[in-house]
N, C-alpha and C positions, 0 to 999 in steps of 0.2 A: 254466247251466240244465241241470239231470238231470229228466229224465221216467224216471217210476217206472211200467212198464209189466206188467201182469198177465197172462202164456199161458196158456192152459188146459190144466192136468194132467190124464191121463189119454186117452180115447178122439179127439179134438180135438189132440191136441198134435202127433202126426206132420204131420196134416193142417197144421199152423197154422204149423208151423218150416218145411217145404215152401212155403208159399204166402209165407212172408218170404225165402226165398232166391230164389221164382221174382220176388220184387219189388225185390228186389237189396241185401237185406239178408245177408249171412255167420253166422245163426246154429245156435249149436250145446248140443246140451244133452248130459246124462250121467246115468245113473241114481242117483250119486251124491250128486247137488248140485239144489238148487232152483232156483239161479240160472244162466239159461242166458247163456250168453256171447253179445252180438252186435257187429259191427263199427262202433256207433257210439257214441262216448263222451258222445252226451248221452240215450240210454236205457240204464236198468235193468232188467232184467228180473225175474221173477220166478214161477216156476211153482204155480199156484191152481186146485183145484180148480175147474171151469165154476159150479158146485153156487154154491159162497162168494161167487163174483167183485163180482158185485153190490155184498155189502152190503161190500166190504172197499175198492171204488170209491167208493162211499156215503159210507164212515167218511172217506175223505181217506187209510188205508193205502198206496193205490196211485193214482195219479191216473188211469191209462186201463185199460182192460182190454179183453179179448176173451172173449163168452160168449155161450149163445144168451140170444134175445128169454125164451125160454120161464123160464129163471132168474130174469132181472130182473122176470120178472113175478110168478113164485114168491114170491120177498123181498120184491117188493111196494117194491124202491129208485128213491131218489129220486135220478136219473142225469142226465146229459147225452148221448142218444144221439149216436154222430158219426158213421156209417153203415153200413150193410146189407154186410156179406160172408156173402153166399150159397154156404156149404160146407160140407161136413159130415164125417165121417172115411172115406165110402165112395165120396160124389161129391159135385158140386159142385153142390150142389142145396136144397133144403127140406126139413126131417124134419116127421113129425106124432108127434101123443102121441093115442095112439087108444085106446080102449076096447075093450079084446077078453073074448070069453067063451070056452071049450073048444066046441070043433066041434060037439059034440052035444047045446049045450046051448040049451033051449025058450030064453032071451033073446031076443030081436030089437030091441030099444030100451033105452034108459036108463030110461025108464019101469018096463022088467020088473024092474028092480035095485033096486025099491022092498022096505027093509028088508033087504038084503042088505049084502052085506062085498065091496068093494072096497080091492085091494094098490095100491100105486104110490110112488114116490118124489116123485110130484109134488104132494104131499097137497092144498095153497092150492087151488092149483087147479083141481083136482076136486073140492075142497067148493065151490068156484066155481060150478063148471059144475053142479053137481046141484043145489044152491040156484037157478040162475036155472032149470032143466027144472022146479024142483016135487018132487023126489025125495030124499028122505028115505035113506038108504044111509051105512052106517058103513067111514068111510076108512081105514084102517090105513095105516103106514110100509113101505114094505117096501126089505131093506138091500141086498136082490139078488136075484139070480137071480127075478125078478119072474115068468118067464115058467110056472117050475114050480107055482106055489103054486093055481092050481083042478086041477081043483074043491075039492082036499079042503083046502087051507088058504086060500081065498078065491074068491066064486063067478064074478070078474070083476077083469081088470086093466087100467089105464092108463099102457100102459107107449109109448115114444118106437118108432119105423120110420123107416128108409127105405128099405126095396125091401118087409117085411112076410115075408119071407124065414123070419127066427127063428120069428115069430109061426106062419108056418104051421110050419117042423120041429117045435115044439112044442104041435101040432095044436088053435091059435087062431085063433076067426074074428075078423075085427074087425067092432065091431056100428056104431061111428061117429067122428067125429075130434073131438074133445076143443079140440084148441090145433092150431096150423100155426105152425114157428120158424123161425127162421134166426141164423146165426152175426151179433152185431153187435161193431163197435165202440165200447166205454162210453166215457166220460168223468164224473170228477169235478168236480161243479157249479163251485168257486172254482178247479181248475186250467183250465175250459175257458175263465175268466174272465182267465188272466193271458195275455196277448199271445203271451209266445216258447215257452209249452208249446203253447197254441190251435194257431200257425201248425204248429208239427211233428207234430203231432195229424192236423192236415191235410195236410202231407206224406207222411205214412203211409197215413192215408185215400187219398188217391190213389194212392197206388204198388203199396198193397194189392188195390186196387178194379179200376187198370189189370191186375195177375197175373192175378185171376178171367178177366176179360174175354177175357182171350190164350188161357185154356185151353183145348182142346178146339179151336184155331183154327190154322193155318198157314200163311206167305205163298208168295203164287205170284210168281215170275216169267218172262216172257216175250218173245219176239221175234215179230215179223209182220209182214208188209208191209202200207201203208196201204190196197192193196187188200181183204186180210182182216179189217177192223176189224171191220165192222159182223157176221159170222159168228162172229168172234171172243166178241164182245160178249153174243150171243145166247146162247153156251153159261157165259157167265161171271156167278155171281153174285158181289156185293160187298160188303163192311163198308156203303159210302156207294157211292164211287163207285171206278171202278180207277183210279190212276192213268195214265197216258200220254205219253210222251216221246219228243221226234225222235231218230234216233241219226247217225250221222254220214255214213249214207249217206240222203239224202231217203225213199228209197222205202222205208223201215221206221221204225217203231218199236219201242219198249219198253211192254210191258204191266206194272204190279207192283198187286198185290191183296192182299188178307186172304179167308179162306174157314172153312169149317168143312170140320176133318183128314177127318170122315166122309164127306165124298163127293166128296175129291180122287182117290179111284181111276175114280169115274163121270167126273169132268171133263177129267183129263187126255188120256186117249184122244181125246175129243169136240174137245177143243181141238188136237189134234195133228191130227183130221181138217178140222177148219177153217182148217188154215195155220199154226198156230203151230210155233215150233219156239225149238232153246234153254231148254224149260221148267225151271225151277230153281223144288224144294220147300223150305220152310226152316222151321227152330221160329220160336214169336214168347215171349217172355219176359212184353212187358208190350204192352199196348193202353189208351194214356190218351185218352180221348174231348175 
């Protein structure tokens, strides 16, 4: 069994080869080659455009893919979704596709954009969205650099964020949000049908889903006498719950937890004043729930 699997080329791809090696996949790509190598011999890979992926899962070219929500709704493909990887190429997060007009301009609704010219690459759907408002507005293609084109080549753009960053250097307000995406994993309707692609489908899914989870997260461990549990406990927050274990002398234990990296600098202090001691920080690779 080969599963023929689709990465996303382009602004996605670093993000996506990263998040398979933080899931303990080996692989590696080259500017050369479409086809990126990974260490396991019953996937293929295959470097695709985000744009394509869809309809190229769609057609049976590829049996899985990875691309955002916002594509497959673009093409309008008839997919098998197989889960939500919440990531983007700056964080690990949700992008929007928002409607921006130039900072100075009277706009404030979509409403104002009536008989006007709107740029975007996301053409489907923004004629979408202005057919359901009631707004009449001519969409153009646009091949790039979306962000320059107002006033004087478009009076309003639909273009993708996630910080709004670009939007504002290029002195755009955004007037409202369009779509909300995220990275998913696709599947092809008759491969999610055959048994030994499904299952690896879904080992992937999980291995991928556990990498997200891990990120931005770090485990603790620790020592403390059973005296300082419950002090302990107080400044400790946890995934679920910490673990706990006698150690060999009665009157101590082991603390070990998962946390979030950002306010292990707040906590360790706080725990070292509560007794703890022996504290050990460490990466976490994968978190499978």
């Amino acid at each position: 069994m080969i599963l023929k699997l689709g990465i996303p080329k382009g602004s996605l791809e670093n993000a996506t080869v990263d998040l398979f090696r933080r899931a303990g996949y080996n692989m590696t790509t080259s500017s050369r080659s479409y086809f990126p190598v990974i260490d396991d011999p019953e996937i293929e890979c295959l470097l695709i455009r985000a744009q394509e992926m869809a309809r190229y899962v769609e057609n049976g070219v590829l049996d899985a893919g990875i691309t955002g929500l916002d594509w497959v709704q673009e093409n309008g493909a008839s997919i098998q979704p197989v889960c939500d990887l919440v990531y983007a190429k700056q964080s690990f997060g949700k992008v929007r596709w928002v409607l921006a007009v130039p900072a100075a301009s009277e706009v404030q609704s979509v409403e104002d954009l009536e008989g006007k010219i709107i740029a975007t690459e996301l053409v489907a759907t923004t004629k979408r969205y202005l057919a359901e408002k009631g707004v009449n507005a001519k969409v153009e293609f646009s091949w790039g650099a979306t962000e320059v084109k107002p006033p004087e080549l478009a009076d309003a753009i639909v273009e993708v964020t996630e910080t709004g960053s670009s939007l504002r250097a290029n002195k755009l307000r955004i007037v409202e949000t369009v779509l909300e995406s995220n990275t998913q994993l696709i599947a092809n309707r008759d491969a999610w049908e055959d048994c030994d692609k499904r299952r690896k489908l879904e080992d992937i899914a999980m291995l991928l889903q556990g990498a997200i989870a891990a990120l931005a997260k770090v485990g603790l461990m620790l020592n403390i006498r059973r005296t300082d549990l419950d002090a302990v406990l107080s400044v400790l927050p946890a995934l679920q719950r910490p673990t706990i274990s006698s150690l060999s002398d009665e009157e101590w234990l082991a603390v070990n937890t998962i946390v979030d990296e950002s306010v292990v600098r707040e906590i360790i202090p706080r725990l070292k004043e509560a007794g703890a001691q022996g504290i050990v920080e460490f990466p976490l690779n994968k978190i499978v729930m």
